[in-house]
Backbone as CSV, one residue per row, in Angstrom:
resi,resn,N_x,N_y,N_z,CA_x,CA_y,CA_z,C_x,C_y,C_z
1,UNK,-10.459,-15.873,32.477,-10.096,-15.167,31.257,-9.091,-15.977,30.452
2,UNK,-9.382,-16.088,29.080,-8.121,-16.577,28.536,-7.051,-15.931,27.789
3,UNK,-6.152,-15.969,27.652,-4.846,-15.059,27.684,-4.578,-14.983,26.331
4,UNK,-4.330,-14.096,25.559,-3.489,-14.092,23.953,-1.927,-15.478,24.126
5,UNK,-1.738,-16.131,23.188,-0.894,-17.124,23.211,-0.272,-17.132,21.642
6,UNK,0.456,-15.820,21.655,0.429,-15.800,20.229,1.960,-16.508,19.389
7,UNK,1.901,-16.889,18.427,2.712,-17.973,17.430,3.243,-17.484,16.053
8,UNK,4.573,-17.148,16.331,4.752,-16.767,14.297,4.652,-17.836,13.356
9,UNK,4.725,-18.707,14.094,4.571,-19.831,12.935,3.172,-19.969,12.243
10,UNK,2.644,-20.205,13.666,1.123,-20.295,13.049,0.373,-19.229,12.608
11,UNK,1.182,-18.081,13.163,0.713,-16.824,12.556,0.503,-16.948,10.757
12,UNK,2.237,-17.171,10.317,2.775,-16.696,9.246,1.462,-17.875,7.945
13,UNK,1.257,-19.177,8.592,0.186,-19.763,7.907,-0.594,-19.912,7.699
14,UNK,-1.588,-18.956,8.838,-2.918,-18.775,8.902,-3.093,-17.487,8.159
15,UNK,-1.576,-16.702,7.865,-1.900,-15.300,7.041,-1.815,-15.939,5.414
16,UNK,-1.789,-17.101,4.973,-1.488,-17.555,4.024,-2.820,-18.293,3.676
17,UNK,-3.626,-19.052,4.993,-4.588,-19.477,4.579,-5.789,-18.167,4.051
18,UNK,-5.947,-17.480,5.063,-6.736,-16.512,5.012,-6.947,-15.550,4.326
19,UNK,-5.905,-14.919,3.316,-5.657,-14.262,2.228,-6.249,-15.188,0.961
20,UNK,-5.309,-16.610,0.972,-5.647,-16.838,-0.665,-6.895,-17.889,-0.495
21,UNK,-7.111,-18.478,0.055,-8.282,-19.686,0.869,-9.831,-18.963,0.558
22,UNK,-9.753,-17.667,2.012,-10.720,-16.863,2.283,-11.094,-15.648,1.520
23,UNK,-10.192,-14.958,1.644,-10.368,-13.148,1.593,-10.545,-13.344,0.000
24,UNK,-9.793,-14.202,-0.763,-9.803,-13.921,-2.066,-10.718,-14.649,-2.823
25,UNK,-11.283,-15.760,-2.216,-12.687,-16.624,-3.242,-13.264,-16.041,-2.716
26,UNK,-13.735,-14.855,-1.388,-14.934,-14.433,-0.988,-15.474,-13.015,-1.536
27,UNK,-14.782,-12.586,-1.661,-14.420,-11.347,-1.748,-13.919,-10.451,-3.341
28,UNK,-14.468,-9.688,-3.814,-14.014,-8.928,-5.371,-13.057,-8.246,-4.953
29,UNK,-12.920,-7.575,-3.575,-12.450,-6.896,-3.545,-12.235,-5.897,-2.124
30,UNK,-11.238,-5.315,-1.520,-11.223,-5.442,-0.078,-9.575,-4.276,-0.235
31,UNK,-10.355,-2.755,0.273,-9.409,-1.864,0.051,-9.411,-1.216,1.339
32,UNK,-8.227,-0.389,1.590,-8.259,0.670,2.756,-7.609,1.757,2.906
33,UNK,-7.806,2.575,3.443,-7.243,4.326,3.466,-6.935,4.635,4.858
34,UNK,-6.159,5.394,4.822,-5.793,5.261,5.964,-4.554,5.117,6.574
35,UNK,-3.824,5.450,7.746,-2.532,4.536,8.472,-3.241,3.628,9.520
36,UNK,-2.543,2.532,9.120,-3.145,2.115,10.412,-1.650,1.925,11.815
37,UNK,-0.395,2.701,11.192,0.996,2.695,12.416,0.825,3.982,12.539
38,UNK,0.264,4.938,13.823,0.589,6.496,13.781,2.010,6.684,13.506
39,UNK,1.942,8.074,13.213,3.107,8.703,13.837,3.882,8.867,14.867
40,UNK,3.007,9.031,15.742,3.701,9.284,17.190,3.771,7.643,17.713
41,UNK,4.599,6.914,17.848,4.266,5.714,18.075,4.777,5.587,19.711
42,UNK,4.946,6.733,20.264,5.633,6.335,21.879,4.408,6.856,23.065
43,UNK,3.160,7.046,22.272,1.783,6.559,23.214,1.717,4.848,22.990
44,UNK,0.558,4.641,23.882,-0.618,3.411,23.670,-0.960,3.705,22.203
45,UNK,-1.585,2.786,21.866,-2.160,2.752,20.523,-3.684,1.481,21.011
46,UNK,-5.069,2.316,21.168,-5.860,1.851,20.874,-6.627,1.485,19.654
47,UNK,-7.231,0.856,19.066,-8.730,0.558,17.993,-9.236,0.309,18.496
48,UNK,-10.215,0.767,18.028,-11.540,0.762,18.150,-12.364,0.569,16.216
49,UNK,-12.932,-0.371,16.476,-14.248,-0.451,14.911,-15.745,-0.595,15.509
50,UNK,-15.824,-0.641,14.033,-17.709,-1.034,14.142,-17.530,-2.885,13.996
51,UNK,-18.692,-3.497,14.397,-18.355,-4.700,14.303,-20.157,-5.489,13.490
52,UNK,-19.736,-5.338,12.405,-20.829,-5.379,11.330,-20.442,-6.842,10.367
53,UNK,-20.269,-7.333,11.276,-20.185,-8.891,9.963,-19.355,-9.961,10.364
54,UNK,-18.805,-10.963,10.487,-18.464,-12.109,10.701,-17.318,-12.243,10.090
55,UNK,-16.887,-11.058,9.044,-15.605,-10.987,8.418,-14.626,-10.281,9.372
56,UNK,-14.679,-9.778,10.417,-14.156,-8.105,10.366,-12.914,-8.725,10.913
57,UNK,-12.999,-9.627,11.861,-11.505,-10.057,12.625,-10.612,-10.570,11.520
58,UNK,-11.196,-11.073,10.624,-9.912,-11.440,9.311,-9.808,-10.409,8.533
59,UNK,-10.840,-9.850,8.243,-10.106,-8.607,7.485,-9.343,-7.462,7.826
60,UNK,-9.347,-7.557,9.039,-8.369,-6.663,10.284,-7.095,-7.544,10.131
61,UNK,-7.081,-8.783,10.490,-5.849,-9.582,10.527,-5.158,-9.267,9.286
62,UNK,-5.746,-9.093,7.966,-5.009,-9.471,6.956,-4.621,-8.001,6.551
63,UNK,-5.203,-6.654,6.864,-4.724,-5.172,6.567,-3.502,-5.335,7.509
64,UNK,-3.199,-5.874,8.671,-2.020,-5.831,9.902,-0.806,-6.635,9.025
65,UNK,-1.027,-7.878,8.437,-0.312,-8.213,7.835,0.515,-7.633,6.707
66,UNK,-0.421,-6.734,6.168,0.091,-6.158,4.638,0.992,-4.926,5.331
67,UNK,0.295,-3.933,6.299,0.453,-2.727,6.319,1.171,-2.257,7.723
68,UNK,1.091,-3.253,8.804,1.839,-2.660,9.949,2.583,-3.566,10.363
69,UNK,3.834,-2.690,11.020,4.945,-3.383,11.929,4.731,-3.410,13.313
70,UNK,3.542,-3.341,13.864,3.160,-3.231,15.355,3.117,-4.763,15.794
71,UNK,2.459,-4.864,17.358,2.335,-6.192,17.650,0.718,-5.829,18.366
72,UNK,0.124,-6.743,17.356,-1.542,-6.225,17.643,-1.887,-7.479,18.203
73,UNK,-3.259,-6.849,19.371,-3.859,-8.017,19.819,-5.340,-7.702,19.887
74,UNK,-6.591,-8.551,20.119,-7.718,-8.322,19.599,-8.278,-8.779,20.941
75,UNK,-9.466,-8.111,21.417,-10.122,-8.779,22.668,-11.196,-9.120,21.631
76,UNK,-11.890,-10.644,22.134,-12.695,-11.427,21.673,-13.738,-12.125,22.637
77,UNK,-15.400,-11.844,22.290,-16.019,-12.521,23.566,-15.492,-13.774,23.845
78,UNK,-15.854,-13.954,25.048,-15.308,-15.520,25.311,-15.541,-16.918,24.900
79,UNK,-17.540,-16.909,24.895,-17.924,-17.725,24.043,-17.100,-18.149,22.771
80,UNK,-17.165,-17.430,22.015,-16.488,-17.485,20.853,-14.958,-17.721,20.563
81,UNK,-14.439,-17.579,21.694,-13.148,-17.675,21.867,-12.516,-19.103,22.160
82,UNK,-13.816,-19.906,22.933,-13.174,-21.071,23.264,-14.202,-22.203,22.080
83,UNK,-14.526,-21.425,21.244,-14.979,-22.014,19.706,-13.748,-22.569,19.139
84,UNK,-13.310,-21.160,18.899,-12.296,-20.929,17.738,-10.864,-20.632,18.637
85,UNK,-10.546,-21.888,19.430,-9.389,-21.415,20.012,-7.658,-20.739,19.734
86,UNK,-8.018,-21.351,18.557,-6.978,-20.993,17.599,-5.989,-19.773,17.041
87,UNK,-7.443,-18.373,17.652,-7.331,-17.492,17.127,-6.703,-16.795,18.693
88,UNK,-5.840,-17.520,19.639,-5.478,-17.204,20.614,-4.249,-17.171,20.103
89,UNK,-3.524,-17.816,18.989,-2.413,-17.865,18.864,-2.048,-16.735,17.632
90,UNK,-3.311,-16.296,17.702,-3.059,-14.917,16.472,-3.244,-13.893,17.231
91,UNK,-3.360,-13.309,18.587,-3.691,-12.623,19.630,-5.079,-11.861,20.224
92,UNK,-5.534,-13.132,19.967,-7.051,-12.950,20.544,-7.059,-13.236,22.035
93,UNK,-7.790,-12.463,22.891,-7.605,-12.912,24.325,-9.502,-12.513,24.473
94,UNK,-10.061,-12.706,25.853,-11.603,-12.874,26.559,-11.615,-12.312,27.084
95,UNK,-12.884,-12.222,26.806,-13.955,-10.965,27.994,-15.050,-11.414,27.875
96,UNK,-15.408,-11.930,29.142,-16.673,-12.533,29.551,-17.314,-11.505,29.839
97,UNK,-18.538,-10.659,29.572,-19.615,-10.027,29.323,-20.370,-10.367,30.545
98,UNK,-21.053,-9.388,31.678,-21.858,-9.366,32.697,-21.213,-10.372,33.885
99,UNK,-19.909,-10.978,33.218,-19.117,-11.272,34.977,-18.070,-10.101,35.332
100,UNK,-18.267,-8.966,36.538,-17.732,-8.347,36.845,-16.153,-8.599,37.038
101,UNK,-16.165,-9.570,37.825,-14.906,-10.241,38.204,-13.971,-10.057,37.027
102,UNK,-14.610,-10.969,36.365,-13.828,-11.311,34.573,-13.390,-9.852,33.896
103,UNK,-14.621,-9.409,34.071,-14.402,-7.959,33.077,-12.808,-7.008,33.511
104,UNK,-12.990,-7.309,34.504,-12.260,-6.250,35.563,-10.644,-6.843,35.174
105,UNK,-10.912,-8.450,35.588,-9.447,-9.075,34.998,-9.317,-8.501,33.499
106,UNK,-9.912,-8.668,32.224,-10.071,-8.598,31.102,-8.926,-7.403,30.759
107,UNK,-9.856,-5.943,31.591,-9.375,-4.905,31.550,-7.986,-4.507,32.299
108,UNK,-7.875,-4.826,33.079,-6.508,-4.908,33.529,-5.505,-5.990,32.594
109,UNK,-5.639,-6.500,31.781,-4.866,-7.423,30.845,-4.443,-6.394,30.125
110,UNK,-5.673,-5.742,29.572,-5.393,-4.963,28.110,-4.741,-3.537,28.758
111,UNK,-4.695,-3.343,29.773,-3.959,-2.056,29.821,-2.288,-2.381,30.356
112,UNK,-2.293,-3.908,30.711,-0.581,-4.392,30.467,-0.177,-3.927,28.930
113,UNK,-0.858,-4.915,27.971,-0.516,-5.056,26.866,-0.204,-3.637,25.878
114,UNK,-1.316,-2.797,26.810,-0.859,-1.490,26.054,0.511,-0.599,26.835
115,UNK,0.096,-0.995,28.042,1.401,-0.493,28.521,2.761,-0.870,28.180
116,UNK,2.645,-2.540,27.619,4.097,-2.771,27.269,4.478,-2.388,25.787
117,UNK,3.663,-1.102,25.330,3.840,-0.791,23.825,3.268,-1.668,23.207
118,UNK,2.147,-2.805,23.447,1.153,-3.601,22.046,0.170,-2.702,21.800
119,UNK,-0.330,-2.963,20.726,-1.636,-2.672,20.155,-2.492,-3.720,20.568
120,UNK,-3.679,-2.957,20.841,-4.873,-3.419,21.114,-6.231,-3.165,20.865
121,UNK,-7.142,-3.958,19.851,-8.022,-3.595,18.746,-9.307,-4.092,19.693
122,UNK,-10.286,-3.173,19.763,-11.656,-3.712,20.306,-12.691,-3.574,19.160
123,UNK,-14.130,-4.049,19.673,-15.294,-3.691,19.409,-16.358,-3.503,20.117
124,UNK,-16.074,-1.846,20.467,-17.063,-1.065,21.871,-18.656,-1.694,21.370
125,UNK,-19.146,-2.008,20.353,-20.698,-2.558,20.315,-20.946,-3.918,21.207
126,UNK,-19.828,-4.723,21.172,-19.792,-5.814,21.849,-20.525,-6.706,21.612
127,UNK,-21.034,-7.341,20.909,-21.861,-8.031,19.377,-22.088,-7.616,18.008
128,UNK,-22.128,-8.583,16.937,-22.348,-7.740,15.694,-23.652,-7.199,15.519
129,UNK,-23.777,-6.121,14.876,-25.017,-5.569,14.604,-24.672,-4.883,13.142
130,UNK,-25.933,-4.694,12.511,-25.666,-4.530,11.507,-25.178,-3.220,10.948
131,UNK,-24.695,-2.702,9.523,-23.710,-1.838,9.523,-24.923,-0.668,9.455
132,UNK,-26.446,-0.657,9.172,-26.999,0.475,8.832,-27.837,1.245,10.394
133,UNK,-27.379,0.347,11.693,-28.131,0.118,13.020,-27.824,1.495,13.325
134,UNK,-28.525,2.251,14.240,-28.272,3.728,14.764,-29.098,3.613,16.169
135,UNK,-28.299,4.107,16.733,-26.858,4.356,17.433,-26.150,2.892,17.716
136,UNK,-24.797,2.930,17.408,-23.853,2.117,17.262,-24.406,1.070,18.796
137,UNK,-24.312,1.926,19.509,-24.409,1.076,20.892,-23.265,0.757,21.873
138,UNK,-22.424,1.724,21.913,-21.045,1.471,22.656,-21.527,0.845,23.515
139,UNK,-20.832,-0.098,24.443,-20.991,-0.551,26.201,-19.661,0.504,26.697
140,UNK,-19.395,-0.094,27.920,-19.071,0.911,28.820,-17.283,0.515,28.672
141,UNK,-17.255,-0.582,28.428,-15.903,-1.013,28.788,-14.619,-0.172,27.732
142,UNK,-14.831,0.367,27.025,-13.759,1.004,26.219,-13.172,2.338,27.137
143,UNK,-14.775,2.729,27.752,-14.657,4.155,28.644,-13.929,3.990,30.073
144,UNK,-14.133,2.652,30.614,-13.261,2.176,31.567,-12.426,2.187,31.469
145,UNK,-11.589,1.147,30.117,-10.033,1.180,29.708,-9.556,2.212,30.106
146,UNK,-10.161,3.469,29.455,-9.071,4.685,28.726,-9.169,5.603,30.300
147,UNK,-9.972,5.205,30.958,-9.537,5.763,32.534,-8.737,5.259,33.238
148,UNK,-8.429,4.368,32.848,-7.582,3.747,33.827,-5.932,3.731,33.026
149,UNK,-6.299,3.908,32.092,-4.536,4.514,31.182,-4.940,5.687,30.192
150,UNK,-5.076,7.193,30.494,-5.447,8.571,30.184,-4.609,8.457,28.911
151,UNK,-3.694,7.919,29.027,-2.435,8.525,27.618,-2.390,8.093,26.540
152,UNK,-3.829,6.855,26.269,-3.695,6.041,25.440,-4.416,6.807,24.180
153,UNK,-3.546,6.816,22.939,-4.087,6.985,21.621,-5.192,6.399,21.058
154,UNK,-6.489,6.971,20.937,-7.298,6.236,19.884,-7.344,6.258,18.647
155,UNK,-7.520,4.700,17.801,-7.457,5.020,16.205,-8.676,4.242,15.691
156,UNK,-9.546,5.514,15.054,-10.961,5.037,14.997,-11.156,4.029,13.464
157,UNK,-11.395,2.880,13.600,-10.937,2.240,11.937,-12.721,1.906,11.630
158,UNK,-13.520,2.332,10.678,-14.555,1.738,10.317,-14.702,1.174,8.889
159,UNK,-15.742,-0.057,9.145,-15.891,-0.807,7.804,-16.633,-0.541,7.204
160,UNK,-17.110,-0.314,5.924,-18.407,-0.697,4.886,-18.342,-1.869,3.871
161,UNK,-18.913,-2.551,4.177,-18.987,-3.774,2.840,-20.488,-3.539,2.272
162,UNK,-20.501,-4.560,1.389,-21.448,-4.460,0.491,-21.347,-5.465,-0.818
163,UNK,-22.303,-5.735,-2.023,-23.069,-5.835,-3.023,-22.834,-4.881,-4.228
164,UNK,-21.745,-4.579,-4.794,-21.858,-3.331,-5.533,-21.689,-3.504,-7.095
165,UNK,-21.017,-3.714,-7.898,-20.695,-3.724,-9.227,-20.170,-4.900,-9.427
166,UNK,-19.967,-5.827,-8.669,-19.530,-6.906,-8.818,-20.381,-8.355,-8.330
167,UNK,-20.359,-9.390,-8.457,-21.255,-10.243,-7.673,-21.225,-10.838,-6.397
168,UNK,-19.535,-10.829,-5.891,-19.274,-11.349,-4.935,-18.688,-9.286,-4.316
169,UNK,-18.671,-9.471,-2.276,-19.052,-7.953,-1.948,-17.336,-7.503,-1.639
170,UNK,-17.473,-6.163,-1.845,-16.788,-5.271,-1.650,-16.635,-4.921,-0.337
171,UNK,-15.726,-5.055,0.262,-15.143,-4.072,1.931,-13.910,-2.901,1.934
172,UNK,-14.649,-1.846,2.571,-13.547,-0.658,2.705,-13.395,-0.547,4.286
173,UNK,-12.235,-0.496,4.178,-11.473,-0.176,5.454,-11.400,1.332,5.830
174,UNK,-11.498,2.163,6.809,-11.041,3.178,6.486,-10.579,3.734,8.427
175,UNK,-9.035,3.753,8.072,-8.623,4.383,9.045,-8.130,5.869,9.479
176,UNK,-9.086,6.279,10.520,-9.237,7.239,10.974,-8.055,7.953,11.742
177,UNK,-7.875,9.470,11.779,-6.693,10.136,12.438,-6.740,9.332,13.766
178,UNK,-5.522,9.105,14.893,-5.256,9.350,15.977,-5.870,10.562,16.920
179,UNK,-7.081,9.981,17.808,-7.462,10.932,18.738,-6.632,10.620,20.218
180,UNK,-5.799,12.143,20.214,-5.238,11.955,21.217,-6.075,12.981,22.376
181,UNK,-6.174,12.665,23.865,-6.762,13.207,24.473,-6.300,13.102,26.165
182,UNK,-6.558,13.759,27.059,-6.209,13.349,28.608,-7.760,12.759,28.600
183,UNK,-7.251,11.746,28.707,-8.781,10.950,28.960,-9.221,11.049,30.259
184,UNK,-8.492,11.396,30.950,-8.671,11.513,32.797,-9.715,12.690,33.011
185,UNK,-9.511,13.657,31.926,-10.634,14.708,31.892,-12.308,14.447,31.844
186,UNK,-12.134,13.030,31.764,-13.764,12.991,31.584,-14.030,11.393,32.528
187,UNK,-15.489,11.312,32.987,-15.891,10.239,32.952,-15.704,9.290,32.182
188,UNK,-16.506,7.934,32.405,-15.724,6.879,31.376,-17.266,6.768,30.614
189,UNK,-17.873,7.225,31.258,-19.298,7.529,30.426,-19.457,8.118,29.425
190,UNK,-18.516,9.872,29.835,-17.822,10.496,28.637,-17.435,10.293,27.960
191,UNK,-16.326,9.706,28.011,-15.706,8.992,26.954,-16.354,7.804,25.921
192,UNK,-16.861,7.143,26.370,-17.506,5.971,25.580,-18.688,6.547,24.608
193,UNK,-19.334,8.103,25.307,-19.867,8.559,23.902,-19.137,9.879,22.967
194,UNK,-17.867,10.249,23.510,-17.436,10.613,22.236,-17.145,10.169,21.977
195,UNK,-16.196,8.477,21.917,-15.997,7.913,21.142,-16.727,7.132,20.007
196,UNK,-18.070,7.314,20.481,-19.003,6.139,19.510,-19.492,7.540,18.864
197,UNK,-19.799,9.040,19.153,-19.842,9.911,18.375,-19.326,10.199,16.591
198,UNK,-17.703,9.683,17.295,-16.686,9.782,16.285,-16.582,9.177,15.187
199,UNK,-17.156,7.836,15.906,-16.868,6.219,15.005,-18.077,6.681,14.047
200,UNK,-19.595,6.794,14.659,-20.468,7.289,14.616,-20.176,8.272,12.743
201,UNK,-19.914,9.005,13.232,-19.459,10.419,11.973,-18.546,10.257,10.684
202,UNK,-17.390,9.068,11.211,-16.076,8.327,10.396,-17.217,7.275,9.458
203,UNK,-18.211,6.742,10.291,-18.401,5.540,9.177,-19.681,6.490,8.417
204,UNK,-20.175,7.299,8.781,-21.737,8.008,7.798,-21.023,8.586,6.555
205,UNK,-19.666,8.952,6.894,-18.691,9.874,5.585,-18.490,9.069,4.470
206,UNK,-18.047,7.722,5.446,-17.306,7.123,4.432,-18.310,6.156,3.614
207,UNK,-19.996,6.062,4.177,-20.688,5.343,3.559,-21.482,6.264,2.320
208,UNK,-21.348,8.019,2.477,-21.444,8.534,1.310,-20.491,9.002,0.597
209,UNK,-19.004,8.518,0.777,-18.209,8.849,-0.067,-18.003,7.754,-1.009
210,UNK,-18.456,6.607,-1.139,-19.167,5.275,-1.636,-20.132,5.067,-1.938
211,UNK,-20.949,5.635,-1.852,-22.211,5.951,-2.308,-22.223,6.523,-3.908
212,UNK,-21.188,7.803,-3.676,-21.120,9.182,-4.589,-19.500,8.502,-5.855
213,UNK,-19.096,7.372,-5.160,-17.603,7.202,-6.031,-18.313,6.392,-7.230
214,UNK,-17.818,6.285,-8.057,-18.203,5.317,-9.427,-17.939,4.131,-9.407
215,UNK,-18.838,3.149,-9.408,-18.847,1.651,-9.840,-19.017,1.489,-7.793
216,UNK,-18.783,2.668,-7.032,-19.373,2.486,-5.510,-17.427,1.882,-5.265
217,UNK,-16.706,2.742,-5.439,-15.352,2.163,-5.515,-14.403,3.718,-5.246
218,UNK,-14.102,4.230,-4.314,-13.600,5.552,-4.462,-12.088,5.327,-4.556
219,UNK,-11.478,6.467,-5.303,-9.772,5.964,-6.028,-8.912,5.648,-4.767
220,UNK,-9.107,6.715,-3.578,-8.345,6.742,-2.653,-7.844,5.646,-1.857
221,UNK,-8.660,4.135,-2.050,-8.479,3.055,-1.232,-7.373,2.586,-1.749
222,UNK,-6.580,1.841,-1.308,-5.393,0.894,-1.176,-5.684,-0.528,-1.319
223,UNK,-5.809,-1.354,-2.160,-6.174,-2.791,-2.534,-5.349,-3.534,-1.629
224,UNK,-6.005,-4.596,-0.988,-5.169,-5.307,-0.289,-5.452,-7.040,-0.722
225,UNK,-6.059,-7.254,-1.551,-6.040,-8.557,-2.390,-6.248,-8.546,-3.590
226,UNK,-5.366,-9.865,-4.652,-5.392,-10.207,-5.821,-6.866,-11.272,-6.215
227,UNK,-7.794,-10.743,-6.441,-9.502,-11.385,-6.355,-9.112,-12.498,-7.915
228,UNK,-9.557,-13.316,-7.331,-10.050,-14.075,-9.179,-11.018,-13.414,-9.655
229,UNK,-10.568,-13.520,-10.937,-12.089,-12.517,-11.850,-13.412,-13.268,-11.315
230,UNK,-13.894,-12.216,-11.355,-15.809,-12.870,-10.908,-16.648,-13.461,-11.825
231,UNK,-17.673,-13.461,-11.528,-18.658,-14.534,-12.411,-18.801,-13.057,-12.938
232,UNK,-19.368,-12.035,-12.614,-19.600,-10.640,-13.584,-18.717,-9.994,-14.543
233,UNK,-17.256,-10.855,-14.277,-16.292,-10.078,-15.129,-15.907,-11.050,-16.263
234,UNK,-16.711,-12.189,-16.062,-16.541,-13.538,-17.370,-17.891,-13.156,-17.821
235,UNK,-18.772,-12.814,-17.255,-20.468,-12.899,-17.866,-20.138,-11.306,-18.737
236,UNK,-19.381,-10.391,-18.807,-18.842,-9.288,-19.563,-18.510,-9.345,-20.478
237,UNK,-17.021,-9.923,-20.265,-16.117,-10.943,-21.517,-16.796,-11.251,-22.275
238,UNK,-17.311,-12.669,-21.920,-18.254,-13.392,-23.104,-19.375,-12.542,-24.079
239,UNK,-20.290,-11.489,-23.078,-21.229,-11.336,-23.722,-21.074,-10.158,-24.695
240,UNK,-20.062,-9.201,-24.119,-20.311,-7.828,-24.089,-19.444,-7.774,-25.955
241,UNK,-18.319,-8.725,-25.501,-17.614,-9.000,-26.598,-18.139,-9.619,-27.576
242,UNK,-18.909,-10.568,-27.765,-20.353,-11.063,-28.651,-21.107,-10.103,-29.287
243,UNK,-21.311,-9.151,-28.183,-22.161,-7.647,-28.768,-21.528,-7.403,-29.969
244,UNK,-20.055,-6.948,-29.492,-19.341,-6.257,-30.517,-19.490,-6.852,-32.036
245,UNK,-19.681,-8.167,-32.076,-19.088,-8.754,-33.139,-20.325,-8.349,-34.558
């Protein structure tokens, strides 16, 4: 397993690359609702998302940056982990997938980290799949965690991106209440499908409350980047203002 190895330095510059570099030539636009620090902050604090795109670990990184004072860490397959090793020093740690051994270490990591008061962000699908796929597809390992530490808070965060009024896509964040529960009350089987129930119900709301908002943009989100105008908002300018004349 490889271990989170995390760095403020390299933190503080990779939140610098990734905002004005990435998030902002890619992106029109990238909002969220939500807390993502509960209230009660003297549980665990789990996440849990959907994992629908190749963006989601930076656009998670960069809402943590803007919006919380926690100390978050991200489990990341392993493959991918010893890609992009880098992202060990932003608190990415492994989980090797179908080695028992590993898994077992994996999970006993993350219930230190929550025990010593960190945050710790998963993705129960455990590959990306796409955002319109039904049923999400939890695996088992989230339902394991939360048996083996009952007290831990879940905070259900789901994404929608998209294609909408603009040319380059839109992502909404949207974080969900704190489900608190004795998780000891149930199997871990149990658990892993109310939780993908939940996630399940959080992201169908929020993909018709976007659906139904104007320009596909609902007021309630919280902007978390300064976008350069788009090619649609110069192809406006020029033309629309031409109209007028």
């Amino acid at each position: 397993m490889l271990s989170a190895n995390k760095s403020r330095f390299f933190n503080k510059l990779f939140s610098i690359y990734n905002e004005k570099y990435l998030l902002e030539r890619r992106f029109s636009y990238i909002g969220i609702r939500g807390q993502l620090d509960p209230a009660d902050s003297k549980l665990p604090v789990l996440y849990i998302m959907n994992h629908s795109s190749w963006w989601d670990g930076l656009l998670v990184h960069h809402a943590l940056q803007r919006l919380s004072s926690g100390e978050h860490y991200v489990m990341m397959e392993e493959e991918q982990l010893h890609k992009f090793a880098f992202f060990r020093k932003l608190g990415a740690y492994s989980i090797r997938k179908g080695d028992t051994g590993e898994v077992r270490q994996t999970l006993n990591y993350t219930r230190e980290l929550l025990s010593a008061g960190h945050r710790v962000w998963i993705f129960p699908q455990g590959e990306i799949r796409h955002q319109d796929v039904r049923p999400l597809g939890f695996e088992r390992g989230v339902g394991l965690l939360l048996s083996r530490l009952p007290n831990t808070a879940v905070i259900p965060v789901t994404l929608v991106h998209g294609l909408y009024s603009r040319d380059k896509p839109e992502a909404f964040l949207n974080a969900g209440h704190p489900i608190i529960e004795n998780w000891s009350d149930y199997t871990s089987r149990e658990i892993t499908r109310i939780l993908e129930d939940v996630l399940t119900g959080q992201l169908e709301r929020q993909k018709r409350e976007i659906m139904a908002a104007p320009l596909g943009r609902p007021v309630e989100y919280i902007s978390l980047i300064h976008s350069k105008r788009s090619t649609s908002e110069r192809f406006e300018k020029v033309f629309v203002k031409r109209g007028e004349q």
